[in-house]
C-alpha positions as CSV (number, residue, x, y, z in Angstrom):
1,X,105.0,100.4,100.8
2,X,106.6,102.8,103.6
3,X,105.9,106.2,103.2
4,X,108.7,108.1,101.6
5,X,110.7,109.9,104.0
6,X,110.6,114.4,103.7
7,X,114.6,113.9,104.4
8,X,115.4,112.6,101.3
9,X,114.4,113.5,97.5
10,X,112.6,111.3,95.6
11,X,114.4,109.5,92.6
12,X,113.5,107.4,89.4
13,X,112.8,104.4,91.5
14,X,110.2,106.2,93.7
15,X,108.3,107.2,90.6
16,X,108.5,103.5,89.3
17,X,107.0,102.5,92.8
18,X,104.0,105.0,92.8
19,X,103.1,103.8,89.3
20,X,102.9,100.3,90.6
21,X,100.7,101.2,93.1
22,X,98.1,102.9,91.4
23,X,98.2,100.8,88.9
24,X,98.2,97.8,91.3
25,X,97.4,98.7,94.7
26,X,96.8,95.0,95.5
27,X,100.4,94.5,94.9
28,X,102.6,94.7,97.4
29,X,106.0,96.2,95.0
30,X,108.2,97.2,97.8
31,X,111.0,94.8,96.8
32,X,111.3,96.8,93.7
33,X,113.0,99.3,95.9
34,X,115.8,98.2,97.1
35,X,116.1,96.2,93.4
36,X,115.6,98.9,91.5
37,X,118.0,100.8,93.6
38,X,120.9,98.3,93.0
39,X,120.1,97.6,89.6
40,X,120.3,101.4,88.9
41,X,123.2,102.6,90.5
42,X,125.3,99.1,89.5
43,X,124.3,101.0,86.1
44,X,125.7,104.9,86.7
45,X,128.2,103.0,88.9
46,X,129.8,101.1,85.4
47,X,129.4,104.3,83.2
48,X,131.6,106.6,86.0
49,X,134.2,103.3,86.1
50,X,134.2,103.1,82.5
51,X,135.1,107.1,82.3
52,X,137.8,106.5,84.9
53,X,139.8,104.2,82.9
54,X,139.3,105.9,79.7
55,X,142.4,108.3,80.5
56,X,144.3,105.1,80.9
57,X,143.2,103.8,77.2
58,X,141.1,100.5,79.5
59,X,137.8,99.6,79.9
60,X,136.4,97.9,82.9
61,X,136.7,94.2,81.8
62,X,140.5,94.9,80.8
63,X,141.1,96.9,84.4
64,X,139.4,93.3,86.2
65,X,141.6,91.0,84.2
66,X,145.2,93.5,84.8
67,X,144.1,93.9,88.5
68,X,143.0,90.5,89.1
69,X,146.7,89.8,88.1
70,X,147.9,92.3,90.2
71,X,146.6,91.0,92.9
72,X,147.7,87.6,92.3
73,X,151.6,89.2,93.6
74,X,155.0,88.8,91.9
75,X,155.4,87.2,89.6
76,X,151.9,88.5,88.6
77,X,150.8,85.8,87.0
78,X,147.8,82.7,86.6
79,X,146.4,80.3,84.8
80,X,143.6,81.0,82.5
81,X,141.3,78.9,84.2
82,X,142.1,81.0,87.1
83,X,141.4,84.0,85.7
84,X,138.7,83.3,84.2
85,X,136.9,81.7,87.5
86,X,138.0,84.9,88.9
87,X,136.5,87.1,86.9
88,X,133.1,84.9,86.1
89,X,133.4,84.6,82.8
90,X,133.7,81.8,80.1
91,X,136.7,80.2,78.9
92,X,136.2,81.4,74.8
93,X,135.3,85.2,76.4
94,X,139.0,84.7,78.0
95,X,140.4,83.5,75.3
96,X,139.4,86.5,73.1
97,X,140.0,89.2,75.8
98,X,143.4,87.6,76.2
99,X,144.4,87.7,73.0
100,X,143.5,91.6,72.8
101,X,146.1,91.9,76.0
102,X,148.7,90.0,74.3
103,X,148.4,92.7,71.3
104,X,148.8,96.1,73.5
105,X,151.5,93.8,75.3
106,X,150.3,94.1,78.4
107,X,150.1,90.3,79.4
108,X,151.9,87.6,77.7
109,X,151.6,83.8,78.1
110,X,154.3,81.7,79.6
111,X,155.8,78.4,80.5
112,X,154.0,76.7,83.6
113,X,157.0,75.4,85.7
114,X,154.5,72.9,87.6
115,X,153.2,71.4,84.3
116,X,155.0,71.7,81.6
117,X,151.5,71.0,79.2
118,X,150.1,74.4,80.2
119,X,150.6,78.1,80.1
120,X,150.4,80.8,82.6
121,X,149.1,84.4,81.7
122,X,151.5,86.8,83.4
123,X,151.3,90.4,83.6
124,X,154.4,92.3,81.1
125,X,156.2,94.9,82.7
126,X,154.0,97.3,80.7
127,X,151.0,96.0,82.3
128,X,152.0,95.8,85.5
129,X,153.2,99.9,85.0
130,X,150.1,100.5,83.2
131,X,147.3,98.5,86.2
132,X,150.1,100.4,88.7
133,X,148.7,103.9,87.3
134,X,145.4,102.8,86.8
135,X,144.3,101.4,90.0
136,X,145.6,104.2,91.9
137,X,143.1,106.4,89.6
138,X,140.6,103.8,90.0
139,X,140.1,104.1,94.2
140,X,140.3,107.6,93.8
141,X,137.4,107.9,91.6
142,X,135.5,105.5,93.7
143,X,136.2,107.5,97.0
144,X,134.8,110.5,94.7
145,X,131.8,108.8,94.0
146,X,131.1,107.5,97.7
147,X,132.2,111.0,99.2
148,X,128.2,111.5,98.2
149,X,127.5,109.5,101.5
150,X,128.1,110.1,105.1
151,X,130.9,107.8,106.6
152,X,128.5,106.4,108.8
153,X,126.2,105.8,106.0
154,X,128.5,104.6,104.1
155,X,129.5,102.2,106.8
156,X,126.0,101.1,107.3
157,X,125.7,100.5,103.0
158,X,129.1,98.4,102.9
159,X,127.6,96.0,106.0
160,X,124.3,95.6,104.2
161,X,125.5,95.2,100.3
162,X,128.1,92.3,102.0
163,X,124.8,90.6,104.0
164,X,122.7,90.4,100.5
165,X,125.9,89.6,98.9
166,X,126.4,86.6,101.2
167,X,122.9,85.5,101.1
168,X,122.6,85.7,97.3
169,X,126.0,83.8,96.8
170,X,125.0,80.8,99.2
171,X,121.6,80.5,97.3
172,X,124.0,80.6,93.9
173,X,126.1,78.2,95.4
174,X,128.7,80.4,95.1
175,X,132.2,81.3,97.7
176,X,133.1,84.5,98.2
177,X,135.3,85.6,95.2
178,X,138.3,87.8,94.8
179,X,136.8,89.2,91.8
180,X,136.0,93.1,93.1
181,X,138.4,95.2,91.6
């Protein structure tokens, strides 16, 4: 393990480390870093999302689902199976969180023109206000929470988090998907 840096303060990750190695100095933890790291702030990350969308009555897996239909363009609108590729979750999770949508009228299920067997989920003009609002509040919370890190740094983070993100994904046997909010 490197030496930690007198630039930086430690954090709950470093103390995790130093009781791996006195506890197992044959063991080479250092991965645990960088894992730990991730794991940790993907953790504080959700919990300052979550907060974000609370003045907009949403929680993060109802923002995903509104923006992912956002982003689709006018009209707005997908198939289920879409969505819920998109997204990464199963089609009885969809099914339920769809459901809840339809209730607050936010989305509402309609006619596919191309196959007259099967329905399209498709933002209401509620929705599309509401996700309007609430992604604008979104990516300024976010630029709040990165303003932490120098440009540059930040820079350098973004280039890094998209390498491991690419190398992860091909061993997943996964594409790059439009799912990030």
């Amino acid at each position: 393990m490197k030496h930690q840096s007198n630039q930086r303060q430690r954090d709950a990750v470093d103390a995790i480390l130093e009781q791996w190695r006195i506890e197992r100095p044959d063991l080479d933890a250092s991965p645990m870093g960088p894992i730990g790291r991730i794991k940790r702030c993907a953790m504080l990350l959700e919990q300052r999302l979550e907060s974000g969308f609370a003045p907009f009555d949403l929680n993060l897996w109802e923002f995903d689902m509104l923006a992912t239909l956002r982003r689709a363009g006018a009209p707005y609108r997908l198939s289920p199976t879409e969505l819920f590729s998109a997204l990464m979750v199963t089609s009885g999770t969809m099914t339920h969180r769809l459901k809840r949508l339809e209730t607050r009228e936010l989305v509402e299920r309609v006619p596919n023109e191309q196959d007259a067997r099967s329905m399209l989920v498709q933002l209401t003009r509620k929705g599309l206000a509401l996700i309007n609002r609430a992604v604008e509040g979104h990516v300024e919370n976010e630029r709040l929470v990165l303003s932490a890190l120098p440009a540059d740094a930040l820079a350098s983070l973004d280039e890094h988090l998209s390498m491991l993100l690419q190398a992860l994904e091909a061993a997943a046997g996964h594409s790059g998907s439009p799912h990030a909010s």
